[in-house]
Steps between C-alpha positions, in 0.01 A plus 500: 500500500842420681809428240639264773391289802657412806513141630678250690851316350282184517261577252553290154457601173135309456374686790588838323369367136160457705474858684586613145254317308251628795574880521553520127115291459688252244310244395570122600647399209691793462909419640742711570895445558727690744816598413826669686786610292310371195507134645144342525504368839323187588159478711702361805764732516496735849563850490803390723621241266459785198687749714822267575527318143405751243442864616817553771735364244402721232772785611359846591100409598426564836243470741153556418514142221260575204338199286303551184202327364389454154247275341603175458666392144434162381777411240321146471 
């Protein structure tokens, strides 16, 4: 399997949770969270937003932008 995929600055976070949760055969119920720099990001952030606000300000990373997942934590 692929470490990375390759999509347009448009996407948004929820549409990557979802090819995740597909590729990966996750159950429904089972949530995951996104995360650059160690930030979650939100379900309606684009990778264009993420880019400009959190990863190009972050000094030396360059171009290609990586994101994380992990399952979801529920402090509540």
């Amino acid at each position: 399997m692929k470490r990375f995929i390759r999509c347009s600055s448009r996407v948004t976070v929820g549409t990557i949770k979802k090819f995740l949760s597909l590729k990966l055969k996750l159950p429904s119920s089972y949530e995951l969270d996104v995360l650059c720099n160690g930030e979650i990001m939100g379900r309606d952030h684009t990778l264009e937003f993420i880019y400009m606000t959190r990863w190009r300000l972050h000094g030396d990373n360059t171009y290609p932008m990586v994101l994380e997942y992990r399952p979801r934590i529920d402090f509540g």
